[in-house]
C-alpha positions in Angstrom: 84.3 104.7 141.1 82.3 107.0 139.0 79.4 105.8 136.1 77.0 106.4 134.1 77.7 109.6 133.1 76.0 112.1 131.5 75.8 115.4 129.9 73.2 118.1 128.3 71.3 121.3 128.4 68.6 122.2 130.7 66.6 125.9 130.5 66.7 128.6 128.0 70.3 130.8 129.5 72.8 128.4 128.2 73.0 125.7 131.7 74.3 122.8 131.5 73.9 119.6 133.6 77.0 117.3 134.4 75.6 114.3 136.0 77.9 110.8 137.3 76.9 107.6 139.8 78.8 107.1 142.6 78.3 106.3 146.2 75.5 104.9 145.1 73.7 108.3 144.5 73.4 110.2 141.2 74.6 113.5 141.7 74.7 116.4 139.1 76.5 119.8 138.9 75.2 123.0 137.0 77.6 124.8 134.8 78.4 126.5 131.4 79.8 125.1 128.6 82.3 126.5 125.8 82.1 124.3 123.0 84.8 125.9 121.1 87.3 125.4 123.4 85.1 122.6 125.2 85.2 123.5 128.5 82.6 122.9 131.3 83.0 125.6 134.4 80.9 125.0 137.4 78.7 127.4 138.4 77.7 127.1 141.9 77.6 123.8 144.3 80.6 121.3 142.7 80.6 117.4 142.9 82.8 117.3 146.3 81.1 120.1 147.9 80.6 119.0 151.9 77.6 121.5 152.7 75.2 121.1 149.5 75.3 118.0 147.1 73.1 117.9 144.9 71.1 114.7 143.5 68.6 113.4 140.8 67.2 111.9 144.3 68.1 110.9 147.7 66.6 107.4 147.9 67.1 104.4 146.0 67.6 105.8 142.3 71.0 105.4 140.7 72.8 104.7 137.1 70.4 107.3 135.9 70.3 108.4 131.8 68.4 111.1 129.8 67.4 111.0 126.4 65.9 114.4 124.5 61.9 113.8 123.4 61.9 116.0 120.2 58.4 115.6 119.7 57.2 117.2 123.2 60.9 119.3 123.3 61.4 117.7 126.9 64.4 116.3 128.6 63.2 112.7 130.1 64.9 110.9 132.9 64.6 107.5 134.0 66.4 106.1 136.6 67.7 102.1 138.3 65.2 101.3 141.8 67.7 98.5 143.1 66.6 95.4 144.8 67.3 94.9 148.8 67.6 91.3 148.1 67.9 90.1 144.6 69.7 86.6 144.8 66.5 86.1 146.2 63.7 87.7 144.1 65.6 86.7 140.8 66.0 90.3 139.3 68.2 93.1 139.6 65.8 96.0 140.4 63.2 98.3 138.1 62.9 101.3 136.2 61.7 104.4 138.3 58.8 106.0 136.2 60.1 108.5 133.5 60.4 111.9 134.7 61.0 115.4 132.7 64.0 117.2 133.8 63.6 121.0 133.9 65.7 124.2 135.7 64.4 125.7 138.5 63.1 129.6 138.4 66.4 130.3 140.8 68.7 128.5 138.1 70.4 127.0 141.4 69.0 123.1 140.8 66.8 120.5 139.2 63.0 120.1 139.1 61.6 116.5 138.5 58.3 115.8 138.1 56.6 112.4 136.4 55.8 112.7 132.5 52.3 113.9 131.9 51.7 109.9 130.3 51.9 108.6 133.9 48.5 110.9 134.4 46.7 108.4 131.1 46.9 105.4 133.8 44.7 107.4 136.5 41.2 105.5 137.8 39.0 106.2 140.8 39.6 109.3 142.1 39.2 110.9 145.5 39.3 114.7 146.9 39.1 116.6 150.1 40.3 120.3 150.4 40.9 122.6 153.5 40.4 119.8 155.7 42.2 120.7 159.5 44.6 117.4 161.3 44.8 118.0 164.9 48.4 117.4 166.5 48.6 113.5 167.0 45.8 112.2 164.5 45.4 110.3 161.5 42.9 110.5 158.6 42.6 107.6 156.1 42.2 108.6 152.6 39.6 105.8 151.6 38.1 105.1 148.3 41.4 104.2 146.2 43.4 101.2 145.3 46.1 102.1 147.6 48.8 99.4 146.6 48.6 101.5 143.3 48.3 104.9 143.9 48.8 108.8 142.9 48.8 111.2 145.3 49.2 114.8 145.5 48.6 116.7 149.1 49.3 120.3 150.2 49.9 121.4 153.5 49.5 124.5 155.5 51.3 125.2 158.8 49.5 127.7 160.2 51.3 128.6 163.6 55.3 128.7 163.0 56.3 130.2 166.4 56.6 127.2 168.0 58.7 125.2 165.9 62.2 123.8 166.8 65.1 125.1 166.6 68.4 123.8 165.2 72.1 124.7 165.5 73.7 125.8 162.0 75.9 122.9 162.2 73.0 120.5 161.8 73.0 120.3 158.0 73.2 116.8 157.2 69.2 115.7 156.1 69.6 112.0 156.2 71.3 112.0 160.0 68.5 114.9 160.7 66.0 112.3 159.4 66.9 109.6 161.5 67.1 111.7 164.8 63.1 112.7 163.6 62.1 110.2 162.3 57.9 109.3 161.5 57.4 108.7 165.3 58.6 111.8 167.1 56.7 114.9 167.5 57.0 118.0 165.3 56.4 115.9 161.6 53.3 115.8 159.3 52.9 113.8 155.9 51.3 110.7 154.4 51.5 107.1 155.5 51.6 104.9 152.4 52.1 101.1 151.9 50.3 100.7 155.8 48.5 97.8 157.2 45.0 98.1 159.2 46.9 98.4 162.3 49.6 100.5 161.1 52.5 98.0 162.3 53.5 98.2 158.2 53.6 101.7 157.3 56.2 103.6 154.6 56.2 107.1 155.9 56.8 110.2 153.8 56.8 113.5 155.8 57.7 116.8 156.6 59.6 118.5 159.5 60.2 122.3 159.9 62.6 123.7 162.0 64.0 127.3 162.3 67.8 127.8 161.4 69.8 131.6 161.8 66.1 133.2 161.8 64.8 131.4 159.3 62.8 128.3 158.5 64.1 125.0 157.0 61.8 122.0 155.8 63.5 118.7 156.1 61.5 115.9 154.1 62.3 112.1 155.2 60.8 109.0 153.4 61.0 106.5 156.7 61.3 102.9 156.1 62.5 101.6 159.2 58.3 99.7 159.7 58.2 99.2 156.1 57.7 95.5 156.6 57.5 92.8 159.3 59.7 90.6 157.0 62.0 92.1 154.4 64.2 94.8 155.9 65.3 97.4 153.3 69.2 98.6 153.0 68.8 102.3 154.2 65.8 102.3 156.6 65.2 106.5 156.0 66.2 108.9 153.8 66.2 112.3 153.8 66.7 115.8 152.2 66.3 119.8 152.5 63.1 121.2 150.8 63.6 124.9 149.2 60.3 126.5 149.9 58.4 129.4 150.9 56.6 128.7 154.0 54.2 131.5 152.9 52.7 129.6 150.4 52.3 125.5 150.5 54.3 122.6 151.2 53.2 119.8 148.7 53.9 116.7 147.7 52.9 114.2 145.3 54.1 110.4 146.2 53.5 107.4 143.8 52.7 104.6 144.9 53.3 101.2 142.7 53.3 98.1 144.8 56.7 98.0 146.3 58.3 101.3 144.8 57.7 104.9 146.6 58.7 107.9 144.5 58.2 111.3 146.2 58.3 114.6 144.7 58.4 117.5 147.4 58.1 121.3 146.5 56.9 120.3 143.3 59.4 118.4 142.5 62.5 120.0 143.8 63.6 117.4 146.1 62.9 113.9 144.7 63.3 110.5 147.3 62.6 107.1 145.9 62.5 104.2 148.4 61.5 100.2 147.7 60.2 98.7 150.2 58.4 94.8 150.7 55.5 95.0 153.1 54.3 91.8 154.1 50.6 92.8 155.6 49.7 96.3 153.7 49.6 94.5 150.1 46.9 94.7 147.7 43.2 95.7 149.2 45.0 95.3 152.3 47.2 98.5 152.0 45.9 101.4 153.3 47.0 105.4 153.1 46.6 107.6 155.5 47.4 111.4 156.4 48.7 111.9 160.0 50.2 115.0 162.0 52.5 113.8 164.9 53.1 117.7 165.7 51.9 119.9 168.7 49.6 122.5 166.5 47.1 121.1 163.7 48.4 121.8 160.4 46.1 122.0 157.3 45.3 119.8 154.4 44.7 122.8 151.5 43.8 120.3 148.4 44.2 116.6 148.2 43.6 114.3 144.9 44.1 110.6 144.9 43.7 108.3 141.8 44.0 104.6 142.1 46.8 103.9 139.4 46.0 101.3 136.0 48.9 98.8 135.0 51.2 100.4 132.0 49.8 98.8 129.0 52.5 97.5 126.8 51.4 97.4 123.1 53.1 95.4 120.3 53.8 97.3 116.9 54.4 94.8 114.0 56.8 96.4 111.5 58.2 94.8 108.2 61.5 94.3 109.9 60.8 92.8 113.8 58.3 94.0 116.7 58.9 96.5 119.0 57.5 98.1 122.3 56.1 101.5 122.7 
């Protein structure tokens, strides 16, 4: 069954984005449209495409709609975080935070990236820059709320002659990301939602491998030691990263409690996860960077903010209240 459709412009050469829920994933397709004889044509990856899907993201973020902001001439996307369990917790899931919608530079796909209102809630803030983790180690970013968190990290990989190589058959990222998952050797990334003794931990990472001569970067969000109490539907998620290995692999991860959005290569691959720690809650969650891979990679820039609650503010009108 397919829902929550949806259907608009996106850059400046006449794209158009053709977006439906199913499979409980919201996938999109780029095209053109004729709108005197009203015809979409798909340019590029289709909806039933085996090789390349593409997705708003490839966690837990579905029934997905846009509306056009005028004002700030931006297309803004929110999408449903489901609930593992919600007979139990008495609600049906939560709004991802708002995210504009723009084309990538190669016209091939989507880039994501949270509104610039979601910076307005930033506190404390912490920073490090060209700072080296040696294969097996882990460095705790201290000094922020990290129930509650913003996150942005760079990495370097310095020596790329060494890293694995996979078989061009090997294209599906979320079976990829299970087989390499936060414990085996070869990934780097950030540890968020992690009790003092790591036995909670929410891992968002990185894995390169070399493919027909040339490098891929896999990026998982690993949920399988999420928590000690709740277990999550899908324990690890995963997707292909387009980037130039030249330059910087980043990453900016939110952080709200029980929610994880990601947003790799600057937003071009997108995972949300929600996950229900049991230890790592409050001043008792911790996030750390880590490198489980046999050569140190390098931390290039790193800001943290501890996050402020969304401030809901009343607006009395002469015909009822309402909520901005």
């Amino acid at each position: 069954m397919w829902e929550c459709p949806d259907f608009y412009p996106v850059g400046d050469d006449g794209r158009y984005v053709l977006k439906a829920s199913f499979n409980d994933h919201d996938y999109y397709v780029l095209g053109s449209y004729d709108d005197e004889t009203d015809e979409f044509g798909v340019v590029g990856v289709d909806f039933m495409d085996d090789v390349v899907q593409l997705r708003y993201d490839y966690g837990v973020f579905y029934a997905s709609k846009t509306f056009y902001d005028d004002a700030r001439k931006r297309r803004v996307l929110w999408g449903w975080v489901t609930e593992a369990d919600d007979v139990e917790r008495g609600w049906s899931g939560l709004m991802s935070f708002p995210r504009s919608v723009l084309l990538d530079e190669d016209q091939k796909q989507l880039i994501q990236w949270p509104i610039e209102e979601v910076e307005e809630l930033r506190g404390k803030k912490v920073a490090l820059e060209n700072k080296e983790i040696e294969s097996g180690s882990v460095l705790e970013i201290r000094g922020i709320t990290a129930s509650q968190a913003d996150v942005e990290v760079s990495f370097r990989v310095p020596n790329l002659e060494g890293v694995e190589l996979i078989d061009g058959g090997s294209l599906d990222p979320q079976m990829l990301c299970r087989q390499k998952n936060a414990s085996v050797e070869g990934v780097f990334g950030l540890l968020v939602l992690a009790s003092d003794d790591l036995a909670e931990q929410t891992a968002v990472f990185f894995h390169v491998f070399r493919r027909n001569e040339k490098h891929v970067v896999l990026m998982c969000s690993d949920q399988s030691r999420s928590s000690l109490q709740t277990p999550v539907k899908e324990a690890i998620f995963g997707a292909f990263l387009d980037v130039d290995l030249d330059q910087e692999i980043s990453l900016r991860t939110l952080v709200d409690h029980s929610i994880v959005e990601s947003f790799g290569g600057k937003g071009k691959s997108c995972i949300t996860s929600r996950v229900y720690p049991k230890l790592a809650i409050h001043n008792n969650s911790h996030v750390y960077a880590f490198n489980n891979g046999s050569e140190s990679v390098t931390i290039s820039r790193l800001q943290a903010w501890s996050m402020a609650r969304a401030r809901l503010v009343q607006v009395h009108t002469r015909r009822k209240p309402s909520f901005t």
